[in-house]
C-alpha positions in Angstrom: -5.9 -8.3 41.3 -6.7 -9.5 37.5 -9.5 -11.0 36.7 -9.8 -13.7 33.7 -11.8 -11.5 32.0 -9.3 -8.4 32.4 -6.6 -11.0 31.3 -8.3 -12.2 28.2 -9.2 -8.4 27.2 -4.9 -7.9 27.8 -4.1 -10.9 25.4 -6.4 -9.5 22.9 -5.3 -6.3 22.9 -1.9 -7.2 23.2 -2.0 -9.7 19.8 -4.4 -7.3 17.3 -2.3 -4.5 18.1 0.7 -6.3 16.9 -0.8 -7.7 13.8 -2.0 -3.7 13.5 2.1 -2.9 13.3 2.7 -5.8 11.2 0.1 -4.8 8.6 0.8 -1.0 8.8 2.9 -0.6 6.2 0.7 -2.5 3.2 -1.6 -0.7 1.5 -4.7 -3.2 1.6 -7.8 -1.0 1.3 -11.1 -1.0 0.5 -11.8 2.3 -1.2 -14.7 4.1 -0.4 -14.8 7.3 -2.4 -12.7 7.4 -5.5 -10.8 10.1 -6.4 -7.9 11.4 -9.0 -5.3 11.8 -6.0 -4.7 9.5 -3.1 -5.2 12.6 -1.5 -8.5 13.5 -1.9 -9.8 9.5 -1.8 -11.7 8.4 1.8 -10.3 4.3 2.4 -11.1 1.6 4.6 -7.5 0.1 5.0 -7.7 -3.4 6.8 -4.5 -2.0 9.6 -7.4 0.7 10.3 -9.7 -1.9 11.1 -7.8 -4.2 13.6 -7.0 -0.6 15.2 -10.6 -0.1 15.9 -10.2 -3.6 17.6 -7.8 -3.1 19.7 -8.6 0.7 20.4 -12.0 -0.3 21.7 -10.8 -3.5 24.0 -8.2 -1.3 25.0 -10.6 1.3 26.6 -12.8 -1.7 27.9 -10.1 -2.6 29.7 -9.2 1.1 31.1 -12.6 1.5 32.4 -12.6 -1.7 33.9 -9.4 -0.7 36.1 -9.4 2.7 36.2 -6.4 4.9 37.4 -6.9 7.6 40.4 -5.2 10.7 40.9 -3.3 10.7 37.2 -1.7 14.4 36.9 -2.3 15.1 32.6 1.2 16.7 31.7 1.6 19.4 29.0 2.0 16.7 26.4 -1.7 15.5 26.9 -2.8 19.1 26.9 -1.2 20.1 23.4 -2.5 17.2 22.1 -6.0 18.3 23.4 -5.6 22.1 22.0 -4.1 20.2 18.5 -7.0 18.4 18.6 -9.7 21.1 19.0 -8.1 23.7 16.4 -8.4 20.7 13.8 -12.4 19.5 14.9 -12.6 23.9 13.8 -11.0 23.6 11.1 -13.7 20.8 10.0 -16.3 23.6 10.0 -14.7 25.7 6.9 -13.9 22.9 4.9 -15.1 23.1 1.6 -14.9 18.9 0.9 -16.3 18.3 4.9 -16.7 14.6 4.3 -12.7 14.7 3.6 -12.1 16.5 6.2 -14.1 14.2 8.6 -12.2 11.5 6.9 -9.1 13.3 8.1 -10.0 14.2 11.5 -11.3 10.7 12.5 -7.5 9.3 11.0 -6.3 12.0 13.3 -8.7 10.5 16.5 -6.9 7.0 15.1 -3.5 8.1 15.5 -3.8 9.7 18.7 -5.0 6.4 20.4 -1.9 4.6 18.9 0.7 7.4 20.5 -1.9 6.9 23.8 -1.8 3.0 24.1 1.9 3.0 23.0 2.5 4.9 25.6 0.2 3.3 27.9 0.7 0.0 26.9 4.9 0.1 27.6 4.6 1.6 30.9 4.2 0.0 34.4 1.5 1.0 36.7 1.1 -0.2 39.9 3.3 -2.6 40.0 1.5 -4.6 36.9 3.4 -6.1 33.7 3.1 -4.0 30.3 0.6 -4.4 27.9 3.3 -4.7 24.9 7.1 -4.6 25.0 8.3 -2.1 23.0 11.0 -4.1 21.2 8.7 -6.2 20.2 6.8 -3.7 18.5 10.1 -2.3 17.1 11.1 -6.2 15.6 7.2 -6.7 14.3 7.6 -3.3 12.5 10.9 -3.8 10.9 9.7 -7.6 10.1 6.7 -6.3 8.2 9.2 -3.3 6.7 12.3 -5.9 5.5 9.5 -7.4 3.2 8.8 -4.3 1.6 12.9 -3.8 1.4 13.1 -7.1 -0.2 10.4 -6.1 -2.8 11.8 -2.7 -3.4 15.6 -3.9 -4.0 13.5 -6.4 -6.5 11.7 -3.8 -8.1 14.7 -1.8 -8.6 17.1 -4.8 -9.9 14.2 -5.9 -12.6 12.3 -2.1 -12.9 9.1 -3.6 -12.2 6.7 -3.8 -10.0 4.4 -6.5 -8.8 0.7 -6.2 -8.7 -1.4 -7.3 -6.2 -4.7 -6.0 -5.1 -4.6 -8.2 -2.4 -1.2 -6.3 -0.4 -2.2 -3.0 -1.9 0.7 -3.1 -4.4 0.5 -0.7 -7.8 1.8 -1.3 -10.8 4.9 1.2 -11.6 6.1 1.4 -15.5 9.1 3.4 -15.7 8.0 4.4 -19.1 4.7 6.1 -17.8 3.5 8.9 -17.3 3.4 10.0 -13.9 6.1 7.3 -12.3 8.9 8.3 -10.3 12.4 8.0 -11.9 15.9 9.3 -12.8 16.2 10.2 -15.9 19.4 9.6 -17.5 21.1 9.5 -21.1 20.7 5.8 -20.2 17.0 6.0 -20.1 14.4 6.3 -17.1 15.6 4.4 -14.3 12.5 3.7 -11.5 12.7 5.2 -8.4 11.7 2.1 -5.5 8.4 2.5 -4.1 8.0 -0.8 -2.2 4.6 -1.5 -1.3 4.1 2.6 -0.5 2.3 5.6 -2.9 5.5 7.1 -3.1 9.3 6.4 -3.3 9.7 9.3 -0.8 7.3 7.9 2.0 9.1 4.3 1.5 12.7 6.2 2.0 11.3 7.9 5.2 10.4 4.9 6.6 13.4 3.2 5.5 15.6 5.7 7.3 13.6 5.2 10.7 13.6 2.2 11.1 17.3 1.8 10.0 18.3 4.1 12.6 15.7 1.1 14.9 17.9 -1.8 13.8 21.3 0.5 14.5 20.3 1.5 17.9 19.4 -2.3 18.4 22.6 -3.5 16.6 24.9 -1.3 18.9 23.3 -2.0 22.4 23.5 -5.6 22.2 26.7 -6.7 24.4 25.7 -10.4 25.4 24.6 -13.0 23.5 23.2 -15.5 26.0 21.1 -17.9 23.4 19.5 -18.7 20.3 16.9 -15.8 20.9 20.0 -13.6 20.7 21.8 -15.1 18.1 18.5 -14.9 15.6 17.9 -11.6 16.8 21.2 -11.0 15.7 21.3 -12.5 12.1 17.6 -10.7 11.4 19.1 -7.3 12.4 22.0 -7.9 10.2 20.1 -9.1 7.1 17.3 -6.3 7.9 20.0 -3.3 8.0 21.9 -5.1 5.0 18.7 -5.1 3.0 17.3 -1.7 4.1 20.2 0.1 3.0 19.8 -0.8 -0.8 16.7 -0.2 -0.5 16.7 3.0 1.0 19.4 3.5 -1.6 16.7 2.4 -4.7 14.8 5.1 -2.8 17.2 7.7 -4.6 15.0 10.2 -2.2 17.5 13.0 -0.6 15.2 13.5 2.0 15.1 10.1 3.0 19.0 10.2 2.8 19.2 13.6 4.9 17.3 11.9 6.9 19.1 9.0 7.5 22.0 10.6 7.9 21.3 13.2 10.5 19.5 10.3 12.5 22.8 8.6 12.6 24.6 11.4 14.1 22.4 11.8 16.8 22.3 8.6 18.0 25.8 8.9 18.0 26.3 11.7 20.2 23.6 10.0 22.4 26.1 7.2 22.8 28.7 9.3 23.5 27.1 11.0 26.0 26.3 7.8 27.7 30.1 6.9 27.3 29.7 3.7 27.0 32.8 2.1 25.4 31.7 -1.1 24.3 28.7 0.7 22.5 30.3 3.4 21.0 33.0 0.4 19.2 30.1 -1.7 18.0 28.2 1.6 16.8 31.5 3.2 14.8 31.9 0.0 13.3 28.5 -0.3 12.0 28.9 3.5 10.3 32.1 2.2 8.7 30.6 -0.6 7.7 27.4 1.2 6.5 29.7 3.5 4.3 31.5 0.6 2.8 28.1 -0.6 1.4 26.9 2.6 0.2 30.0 3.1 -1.8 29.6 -0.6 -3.0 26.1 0.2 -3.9 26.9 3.7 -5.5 30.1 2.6 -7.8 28.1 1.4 -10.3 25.2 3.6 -10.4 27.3 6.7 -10.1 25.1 8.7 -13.5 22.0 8.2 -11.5 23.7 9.1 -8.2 25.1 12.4 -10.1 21.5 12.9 -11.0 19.9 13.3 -7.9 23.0 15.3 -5.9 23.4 17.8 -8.6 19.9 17.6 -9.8 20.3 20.1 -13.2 18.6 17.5 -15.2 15.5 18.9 -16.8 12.8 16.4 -14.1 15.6 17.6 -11.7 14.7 20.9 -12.3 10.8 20.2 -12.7 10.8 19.0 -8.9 12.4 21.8 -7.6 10.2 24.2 -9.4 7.2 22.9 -8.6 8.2 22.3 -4.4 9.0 26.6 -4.6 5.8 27.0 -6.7 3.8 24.7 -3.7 5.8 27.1 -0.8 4.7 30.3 -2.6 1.0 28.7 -3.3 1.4 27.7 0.7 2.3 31.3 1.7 -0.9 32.7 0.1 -3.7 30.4 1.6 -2.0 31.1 5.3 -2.2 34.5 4.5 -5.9 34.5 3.7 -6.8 31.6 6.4 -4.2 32.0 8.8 -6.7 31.8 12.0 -8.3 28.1 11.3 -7.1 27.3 8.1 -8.9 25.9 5.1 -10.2 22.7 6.7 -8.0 19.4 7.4 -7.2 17.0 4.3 -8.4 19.9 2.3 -5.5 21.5 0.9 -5.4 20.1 -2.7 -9.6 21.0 -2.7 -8.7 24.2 -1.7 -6.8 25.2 -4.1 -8.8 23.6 -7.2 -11.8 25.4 -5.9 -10.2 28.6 -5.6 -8.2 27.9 -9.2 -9.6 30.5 -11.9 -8.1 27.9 -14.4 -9.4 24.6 -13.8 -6.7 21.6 -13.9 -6.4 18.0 -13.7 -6.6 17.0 -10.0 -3.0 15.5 -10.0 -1.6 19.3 -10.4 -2.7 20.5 -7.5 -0.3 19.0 -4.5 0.1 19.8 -0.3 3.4 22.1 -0.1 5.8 19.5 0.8 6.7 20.5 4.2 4.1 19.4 7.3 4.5 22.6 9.1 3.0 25.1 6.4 0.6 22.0 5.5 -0.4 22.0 9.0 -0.9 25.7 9.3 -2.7 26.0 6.1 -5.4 23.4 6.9 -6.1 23.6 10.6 -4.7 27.4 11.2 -1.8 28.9 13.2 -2.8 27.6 16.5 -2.9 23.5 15.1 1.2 25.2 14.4 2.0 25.8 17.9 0.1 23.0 19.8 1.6 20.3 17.3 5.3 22.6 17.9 4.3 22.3 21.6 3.7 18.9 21.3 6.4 17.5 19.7 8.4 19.0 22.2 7.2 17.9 24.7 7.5 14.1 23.5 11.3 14.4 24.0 11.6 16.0 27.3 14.2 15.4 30.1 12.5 11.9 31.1 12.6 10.9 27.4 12.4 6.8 28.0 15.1 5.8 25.3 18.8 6.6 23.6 17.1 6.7 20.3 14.3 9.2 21.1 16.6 12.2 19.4 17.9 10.3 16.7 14.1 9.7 15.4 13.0 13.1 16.1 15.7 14.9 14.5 15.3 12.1 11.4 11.2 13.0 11.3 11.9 17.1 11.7 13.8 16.5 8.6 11.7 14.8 7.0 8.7 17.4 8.1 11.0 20.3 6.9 11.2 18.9 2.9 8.1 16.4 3.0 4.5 16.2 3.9 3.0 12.8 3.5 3.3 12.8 7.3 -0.2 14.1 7.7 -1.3 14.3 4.2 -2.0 10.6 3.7 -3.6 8.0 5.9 -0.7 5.8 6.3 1.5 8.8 7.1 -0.4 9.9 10.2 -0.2 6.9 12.1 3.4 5.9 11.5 4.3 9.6 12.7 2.3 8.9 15.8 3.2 5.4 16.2 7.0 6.9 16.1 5.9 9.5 18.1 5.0 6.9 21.0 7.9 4.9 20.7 10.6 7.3 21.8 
């Protein structure tokens, strides 16, 4: 039996951790120890703040009604073993404040996959902390503003400031900016209210494969709930797309795409007629937009598919350069790495040529990342781990569909666990499926 206190601590965890999804995404911070690369700079964000909030009310509460005779499955204990071989790797790092930094965002992230988890279960019979579509709507809410802004930014190629939402200037004629370069001149690359145009078109393509999976499985419409449900997923997946589009990131696209068909053979597998209709008919109609999109921005399109233009070629360079720097610090740390968050340090420190901070970059691809910083054994519990998220009693149709979409984007990318906003949203997906 509930007790008015239990209850209140419920409602409050229930509501901060909602604003928490809601505010995810923007980049609000308070920052704490500047440095030349976000990926060296220790932040207070304001998302990592209501966290704490709800992470602490949350345990209250546990304490307060504990659970008996719980068996930990072999997710909980590669979680453990992931955790230990990155509180080691802490030890030989040369920046160790970073890589406290980095450890304690790891701690974060962890308690969101645990009260995700925790919180959209039933136990004994009681109601659920949160609803997990609700969490799913609040996230893609909070993300179709930062479409909105990015199809702005793309459509006007500029970028808003605001210190307030986190948002950075971006000048397509500086320096440092990511664009297309075309005989028409630099065209930006959309970042929305994200570091990078690549971490906005991996979000983009998660949560697009969200709103399909939502789109397809909705067979009644009983009331105005429904009907505005409806209309939002529409406009979202409508707005989105360009977006993700803007993004002109392949990976995002891969992404994306591969998500798609998975959730399509889990529909087919489920052979459910009515679903697999709605859901064909959202892919045709999701390729009649693209193509509407591409047509006119075919030269930029070209660009990025054939990529033998000379920042084309620059990219690709440097991502083989960043595997074959990768391959040599797991060779010479491959036991317990070179200390979590401290791959770019690394490899200034050990630089017998001294360069700007900005040139020296995680390899983009979390696996070697992961292996590089927190050693071989962080590798195979995180491996372990992320198989054992999506298991035979995996809880929904869309579980595949977003892990194939984040092994993808893993495989070519790293901001995943290189930046602070990263690690949670991998986690938070994580929890969802």
């Amino acid at each position: 039996m509930e007790t008015k206190f239990t209850k209140s601590l419920k409602r409050v965890i229930e509501y901060s951790f909602y604003l928490f999804v809601f505010l995810l995404p923007w980049q609000t911070k308070l920052i704490l120890v500047p440095a030349d690369t976000n990926f060296n700079e220790i932040s207070l964000y304001v998302s990592h703040l209501l966290l704490l909030v709800t992470l602490i009310t949350f345990f209250v509460y546990k304490l307060k009604r504990p659970e008996v005779g719980v068996k930990i499955s072999w997710m909980w204990w590669s979680l453990a073993g992931l955790e230990i071989s990155i509180l080691v790797s802490f030890f030989v790092a040369p920046d160790q404040l970073l890589a406290f930094f980095y450890y304690l965002l790891f701690l974060m992230a962890v308690g969101v996959f645990y009260i995700v988890r925790e919180g959209t279960k039933i136990v004994d019979f009681e109601n659920k902390f949160f609803h997990r579509s609700k969490i799913i709507y609040i996230f893609l809410l909070s993300i179709f503003f930062q479409a909105t802004l990015g199809v702005y930014q793309f459509l006007t190629q500029t970028s808003p400031v605001s210190k307030y939402l986190g948002l950075a200037a971006h000048n397509p004629e500086a320096l440092g900016t990511s664009v297309i370069e075309t005989a028409s001149g630099r065209w930006l690359r959309v970042y929305g209210g994200m570091d990078h145009p690549n971490i906005f078109g991996g979000v983009l393509a998660i949560t697009l494969i969200l709103a399909a999976y939502l789109l397809a499985k909705k067979k009644i419409i009983r009331g105005w709930r429904e009907i505005s449900e409806s209309i939002f997923l529409f406009l979202f997946y409508f707005v989105a797309l360009l977006a993700l589009f803007f993004t002109f990131s392949r990976t995002a696209w891969i992404a994306y795409a591969f998500g798609l068909l998975a959730l399509l053979i889990s529909f087919l597998l489920k052979r459910d007629r009515w679903i697999i209709g709605r859901y064909l008919a959202l892919i045709y109609f999701s390729g009649v937009m693209i193509f509407i999109i591409g047509y006119p921005y075919q030269s930029l399109l070209q660009v990025r598919i054939k990529a033998d233009t000379r920042l084309e070629q620059i990219s690709i360079d440097e991502r083989s350069e960043y595997v074959m720097q990768s391959k040599e610090v797991i060779m010479d740390n491959s036991l317990i790495g070179v200390g979590v968050g401290n791959y770019p340090q690394y490899l200034r420190d050990t630089d017998a040529n001294k360069k700007e901070g900005w040139n020296y970059q995680p390899v983009h691809n979390v696996f070697l990342l992961l292996w590089s910083e927190c050693g071989v054994f962080a590798l195979i519990f995180f491996l372990s781990f992320l198989a054992s998220t999506y298991s035979k009693n995996h809880r929904a149709a869309f579980s595949g569909a977003i892990l194939v979409a984040l092994i993808i984007i893993m495989i070519f990318d790293h901001w995943l666990i290189s930046l602070p906003f990263g690690i949670i949203f991998l986690f938070l997906a994580l929890g969802l499926i």
